[in-house]
C-alpha positions in Angstrom: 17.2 9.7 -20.3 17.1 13.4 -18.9 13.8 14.7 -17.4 13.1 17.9 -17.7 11.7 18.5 -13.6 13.0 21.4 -11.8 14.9 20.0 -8.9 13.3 22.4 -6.3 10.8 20.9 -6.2 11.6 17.8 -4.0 14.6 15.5 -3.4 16.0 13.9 -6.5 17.8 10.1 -6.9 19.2 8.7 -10.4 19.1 5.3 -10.6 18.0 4.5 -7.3 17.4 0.9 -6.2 14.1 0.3 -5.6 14.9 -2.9 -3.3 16.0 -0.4 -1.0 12.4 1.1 -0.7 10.1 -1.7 -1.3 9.1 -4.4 1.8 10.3 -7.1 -0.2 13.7 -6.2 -0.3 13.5 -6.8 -4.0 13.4 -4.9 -6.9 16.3 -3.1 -9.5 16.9 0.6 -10.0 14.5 3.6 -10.8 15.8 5.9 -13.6 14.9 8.4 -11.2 13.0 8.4 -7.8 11.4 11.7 -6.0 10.7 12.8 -3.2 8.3 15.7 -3.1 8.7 19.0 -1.0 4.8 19.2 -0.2 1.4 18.9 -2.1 2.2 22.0 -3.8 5.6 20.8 -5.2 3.8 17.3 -5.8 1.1 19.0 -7.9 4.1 20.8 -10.3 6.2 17.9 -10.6 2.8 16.0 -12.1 2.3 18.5 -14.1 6.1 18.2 -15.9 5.9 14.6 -15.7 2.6 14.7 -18.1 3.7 17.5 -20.3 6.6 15.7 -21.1 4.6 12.4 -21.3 7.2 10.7 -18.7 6.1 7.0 -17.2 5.4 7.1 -13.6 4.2 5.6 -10.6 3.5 7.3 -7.1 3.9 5.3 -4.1 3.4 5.9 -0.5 5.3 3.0 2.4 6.4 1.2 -0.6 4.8 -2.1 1.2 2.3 -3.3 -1.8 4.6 -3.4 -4.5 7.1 -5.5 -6.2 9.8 -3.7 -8.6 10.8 -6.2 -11.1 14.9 -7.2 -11.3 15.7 -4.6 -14.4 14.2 -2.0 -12.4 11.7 1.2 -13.8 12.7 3.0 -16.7 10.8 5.8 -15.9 9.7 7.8 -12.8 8.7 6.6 -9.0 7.4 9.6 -7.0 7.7 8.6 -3.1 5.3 9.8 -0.8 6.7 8.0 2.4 7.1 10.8 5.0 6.0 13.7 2.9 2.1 14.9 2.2 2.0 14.5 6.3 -0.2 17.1 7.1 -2.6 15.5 10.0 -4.8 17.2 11.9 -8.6 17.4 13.8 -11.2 19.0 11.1 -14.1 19.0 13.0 -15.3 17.3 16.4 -15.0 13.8 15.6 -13.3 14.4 12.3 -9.2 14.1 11.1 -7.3 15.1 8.0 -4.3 13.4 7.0 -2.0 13.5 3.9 -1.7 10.8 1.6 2.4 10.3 3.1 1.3 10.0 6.5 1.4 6.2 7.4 -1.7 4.3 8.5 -0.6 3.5 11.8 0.5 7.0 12.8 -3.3 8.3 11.5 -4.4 5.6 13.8 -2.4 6.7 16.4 -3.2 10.6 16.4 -7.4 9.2 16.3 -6.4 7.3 19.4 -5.0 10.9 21.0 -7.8 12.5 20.8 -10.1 10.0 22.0 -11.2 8.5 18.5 -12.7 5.5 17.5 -12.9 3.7 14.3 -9.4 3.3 12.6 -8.5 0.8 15.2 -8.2 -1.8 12.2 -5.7 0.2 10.7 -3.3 0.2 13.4 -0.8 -2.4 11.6 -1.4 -1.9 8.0 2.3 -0.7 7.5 0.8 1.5 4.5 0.5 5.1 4.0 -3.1 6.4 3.8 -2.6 7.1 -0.2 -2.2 3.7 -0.5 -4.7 2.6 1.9 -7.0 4.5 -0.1 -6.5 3.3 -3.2 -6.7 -0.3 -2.2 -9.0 0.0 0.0 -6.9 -1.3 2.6 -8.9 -3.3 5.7 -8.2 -5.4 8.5 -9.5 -6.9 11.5 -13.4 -6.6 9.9 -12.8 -2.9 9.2 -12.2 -0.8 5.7 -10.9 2.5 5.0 -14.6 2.9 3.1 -16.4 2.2 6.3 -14.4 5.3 8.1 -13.6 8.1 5.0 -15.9 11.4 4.7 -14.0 12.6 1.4 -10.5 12.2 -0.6 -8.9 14.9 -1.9 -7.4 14.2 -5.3 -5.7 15.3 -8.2 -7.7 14.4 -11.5 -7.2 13.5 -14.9 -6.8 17.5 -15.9 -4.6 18.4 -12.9 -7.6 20.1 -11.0 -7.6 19.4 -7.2 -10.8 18.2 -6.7 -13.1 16.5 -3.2 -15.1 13.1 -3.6 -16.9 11.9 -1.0 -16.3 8.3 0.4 -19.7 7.2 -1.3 -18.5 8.4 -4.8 -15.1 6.6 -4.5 -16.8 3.4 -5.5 -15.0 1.4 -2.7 -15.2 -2.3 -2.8 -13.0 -5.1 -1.7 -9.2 -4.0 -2.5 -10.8 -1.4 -5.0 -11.8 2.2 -5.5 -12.3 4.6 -8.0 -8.2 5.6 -8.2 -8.3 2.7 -9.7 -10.8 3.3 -12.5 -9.4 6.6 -12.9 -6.4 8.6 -14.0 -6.5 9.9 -9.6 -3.8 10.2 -7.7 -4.6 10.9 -4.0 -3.5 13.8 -2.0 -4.9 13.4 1.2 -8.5 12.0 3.5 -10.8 13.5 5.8 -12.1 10.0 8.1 -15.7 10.7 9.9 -14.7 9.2 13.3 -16.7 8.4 17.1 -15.9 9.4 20.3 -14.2 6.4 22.6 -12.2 5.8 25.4 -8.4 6.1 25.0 -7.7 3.7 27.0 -10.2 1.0 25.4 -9.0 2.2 22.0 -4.9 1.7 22.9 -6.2 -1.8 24.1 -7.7 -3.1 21.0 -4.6 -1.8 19.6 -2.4 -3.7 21.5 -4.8 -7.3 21.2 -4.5 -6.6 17.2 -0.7 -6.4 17.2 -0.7 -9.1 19.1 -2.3 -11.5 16.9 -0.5 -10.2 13.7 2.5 -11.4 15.4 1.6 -14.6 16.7 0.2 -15.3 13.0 2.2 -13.2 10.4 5.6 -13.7 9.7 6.8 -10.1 10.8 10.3 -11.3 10.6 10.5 -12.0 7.3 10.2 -9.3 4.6 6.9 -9.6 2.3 4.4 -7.1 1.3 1.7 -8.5 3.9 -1.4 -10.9 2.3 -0.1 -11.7 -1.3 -3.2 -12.0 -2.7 -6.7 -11.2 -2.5 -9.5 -13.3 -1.0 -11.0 -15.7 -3.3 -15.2 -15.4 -3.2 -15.9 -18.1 -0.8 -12.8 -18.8 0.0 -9.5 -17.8 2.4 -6.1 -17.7 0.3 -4.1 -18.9 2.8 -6.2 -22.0 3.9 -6.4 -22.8 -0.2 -2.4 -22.7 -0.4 -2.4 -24.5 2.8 -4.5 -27.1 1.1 -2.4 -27.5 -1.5 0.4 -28.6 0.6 2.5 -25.5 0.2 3.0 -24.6 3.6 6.9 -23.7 3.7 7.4 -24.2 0.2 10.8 -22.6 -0.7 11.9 -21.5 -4.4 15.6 -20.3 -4.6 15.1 -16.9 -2.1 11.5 -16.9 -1.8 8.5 -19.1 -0.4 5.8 -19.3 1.3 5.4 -18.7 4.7 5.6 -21.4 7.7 3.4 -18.8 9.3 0.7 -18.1 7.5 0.2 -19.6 3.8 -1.4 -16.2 3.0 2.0 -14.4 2.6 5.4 -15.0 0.3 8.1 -14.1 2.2 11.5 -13.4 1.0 13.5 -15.8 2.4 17.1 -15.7 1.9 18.2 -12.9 -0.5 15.5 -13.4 -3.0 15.4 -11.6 -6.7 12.4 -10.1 -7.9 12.3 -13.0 -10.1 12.1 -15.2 -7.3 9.3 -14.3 -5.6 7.1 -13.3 -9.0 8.0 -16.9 -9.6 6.8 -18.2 -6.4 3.6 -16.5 -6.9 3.4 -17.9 -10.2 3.6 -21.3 -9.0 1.2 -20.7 -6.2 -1.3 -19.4 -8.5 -0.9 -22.5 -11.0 -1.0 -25.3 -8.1 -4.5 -23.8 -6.8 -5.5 -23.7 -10.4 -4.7 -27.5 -10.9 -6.3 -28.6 -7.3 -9.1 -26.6 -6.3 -9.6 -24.5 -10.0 -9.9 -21.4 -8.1 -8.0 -18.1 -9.2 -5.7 -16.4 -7.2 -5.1 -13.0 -8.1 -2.4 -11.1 -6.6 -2.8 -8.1 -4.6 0.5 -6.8 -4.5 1.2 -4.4 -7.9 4.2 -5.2 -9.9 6.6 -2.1 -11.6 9.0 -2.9 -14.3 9.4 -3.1 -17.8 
């Protein structure tokens, strides 16, 4: 297939595999991947993709996703490292774009004596992302800290919600409702003490290490929290601690997280999921829905 894009507009790659890109290590081959110049570049390349009716998806760190074995027969638009404007907007306030990464938003609050986005500090997402899903950690959510997103909508105008009108619930937010795509976030921060701030920091990476298989690549908690319940102490539960299926399995670690374990296919770990999902079912008859998004045709 040919896509009619002007190729000013960012950095182009034909046939591009994804398991280059994605945390998991898994995933076949884009029929094209871009990287944008800047919002303004980002904006026009939207606008070709839907004249010509092109499938798509836009992803920021890549760390949430899972691009099946046959790849994406249409368009991934990679944010990573572009839209990475990030700057103070008021006295407590920042701006970031929606390719700068959580941590390093985190990071630049902590500079200027910010507090509030400590959670964020190892969510290896970008803030696009972290939007969408609502990313949180450590008792804290990107709805708890965001003034206003700044989005493209459904008829390609650029357009400012506030954080209470981006409906915002566990893993959820209006992007998600919506045809939205996020260009950037203005967080309503506190005043703190850098020093305090760079400490909680350092306790939180702390404990993701000593209890999340950093070693091992995975897109982070596999699935969302069941009401009532914690997914990892279910799959625990259900004796599945370590359980290995041809390159993927669950983590010694922490239940809460498939790993890819020795040169896994996509297959592989959608399989291992799969088999997670059904073993709850059968024990406990609770539903484990996935929180990582799956690409592919």
């Amino acid at each position: 297939m040919d896509f009619n894009i002007n190729e000013d507009l960012g950095d182009f790659f034909y046939d591009e595999p994804m398991l280059n890109h994605t945390s998991f290590c898994v995933g076949g081959p884009a029929k094209l991947l871009i990287k944008p110049k800047d919002e303004d570049s980002l904006v026009e390349i939207i606008k070709e993709i839907k004249r010509n009716n092109y499938k798509f998806y836009i992803l920021g760190n890549c760390t949430n996703v899972i691009v099946k074995d046959n790849g994406f027969d249409g368009i991934i638009i990679k944010l990573k490292n572009k839209l990475r404007d990030i700057k103070k907007v008021g006295n407590t306030e920042i701006y970031a774009g929606a390719g700068v990464s959580l941590k390093k938003v985190s990071e630049f609050a902590m500079e200027n004596s910010l507090t509030g986005l400590e959670f964020a500090h190892g969510i290896p997402g970008s803030l696009g992302g972290g939007v969408v899903m609502n990313a949180g950690a450590y008792d804290g959510e990107m709805k708890n800290v965001i003034k206003s997103v700044r989005l493209l909508d459904e008829n390609l105008r650029i357009i400012e919600l506030s954080g209470e009108d981006m409906s915002f619930s566990y893993r959820h937010s209006l992007v998600q409702e919506r045809d939205l795509i996020v260009l950037g976030a203005t967080f309503a921060l506190s005043h703190g003490d850098k020093d305090e701030i760079k400490e909680k920091y350092e306790e939180f990476d702390r404990r993701r290490a000593e209890k999340q298989p950093l070693d091992k690549p995975s897109a982070g908690s596999t699935f969302k929290r069941p009401k009532g319940y914690f997914a990892g102490k279910l799959i625990d539960d259900s004796g599945l601690r370590g359980f290995t299926h041809n390159g993927a399995g669950i983590s010694e670690k922490h239940c809460g997280f498939v790993v890819n374990k020795d040169n896994a296919s996509a297959k592989d770990v959608l399989e291992t999921i799969e088999i997670v999902q059904k073993v709850v079912q059968d024990k406990f008859g609770v539903k484990m829905e996935r929180e990582v998004k799956i690409i592919g045709d």
